[in-house]
N, C-alpha and C positions, 0 to 999 in steps of 0.2 A: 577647742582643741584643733580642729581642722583648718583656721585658720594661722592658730601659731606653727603647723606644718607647715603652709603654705609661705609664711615668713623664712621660715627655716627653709627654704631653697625644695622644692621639688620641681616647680616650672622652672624658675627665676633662677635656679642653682644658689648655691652655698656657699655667699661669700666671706662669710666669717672661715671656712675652709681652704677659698682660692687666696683670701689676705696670710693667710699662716701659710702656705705653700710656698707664698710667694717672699714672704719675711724667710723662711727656710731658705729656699733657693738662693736668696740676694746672701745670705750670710755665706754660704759655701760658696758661690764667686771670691766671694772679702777673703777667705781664707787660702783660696786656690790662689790669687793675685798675691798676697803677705807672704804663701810661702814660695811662691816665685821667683821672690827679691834676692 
């Protein structure tokens, strides 16, 4: 168990978390830029 926390981002942090923040974020630029036009 202590291990798959330690996978799961406690040091290392939670990139399964910063990859979805960061898919969130890039999609509202996409939408700020389309409704721009």
């Amino acid at each position: 168990i202590e291990q798959a926390i330690e996978r799961a981002g406690t040091k290392a942090g939670n990139k399964g978390a910063e990859a979805a923040m960061g898919t969130i974020e890039m999609v509202n630029v996409l939408r700020q830029i389309e409704s721009a036009k």
